[in-house]
C-alpha positions in Angstrom: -1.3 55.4 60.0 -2.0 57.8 63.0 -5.1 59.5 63.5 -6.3 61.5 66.2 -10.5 63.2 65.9 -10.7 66.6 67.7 -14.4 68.1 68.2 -15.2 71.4 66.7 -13.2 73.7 69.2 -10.0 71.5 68.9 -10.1 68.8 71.9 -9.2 65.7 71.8 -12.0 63.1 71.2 -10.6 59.8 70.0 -7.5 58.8 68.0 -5.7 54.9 66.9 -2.6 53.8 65.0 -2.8 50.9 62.6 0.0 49.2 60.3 -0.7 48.7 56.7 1.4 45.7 55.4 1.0 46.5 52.0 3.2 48.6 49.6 1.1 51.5 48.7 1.8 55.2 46.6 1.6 58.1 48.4 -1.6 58.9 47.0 -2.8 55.2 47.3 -1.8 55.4 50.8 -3.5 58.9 51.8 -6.6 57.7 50.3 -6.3 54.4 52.0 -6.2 56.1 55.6 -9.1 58.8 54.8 -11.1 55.8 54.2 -9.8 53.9 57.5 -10.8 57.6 59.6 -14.0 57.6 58.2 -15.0 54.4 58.9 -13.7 54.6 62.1 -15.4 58.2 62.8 -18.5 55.9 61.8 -17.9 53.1 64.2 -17.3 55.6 67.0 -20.8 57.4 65.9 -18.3 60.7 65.3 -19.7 61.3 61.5 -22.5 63.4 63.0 
């Protein structure tokens, strides 16, 4: 998973990678990062 937060005019604030060793669906997986980048946004104090 790749994700990369940009501020409201489209610069570059913050972005990881992380490996997921499990076997997921497509759908199991998107969810799966949304939930990652929003915890993450939260951590970084970016959910404001």
């Amino acid at each position: 998973m790749r994700v990369c937060f940009r501020d409201l005019v489209g610069n570059f604030v913050a972005g990881f990678t992380q490996r997921q060793q499990a076997t997921l669906s497509t759908v199991e997986g998107r969810a799966w990062a949304l939930l990652q980048a929003m915890k993450e946004a939260n951590i970084r104090d970016l959910d404001k």
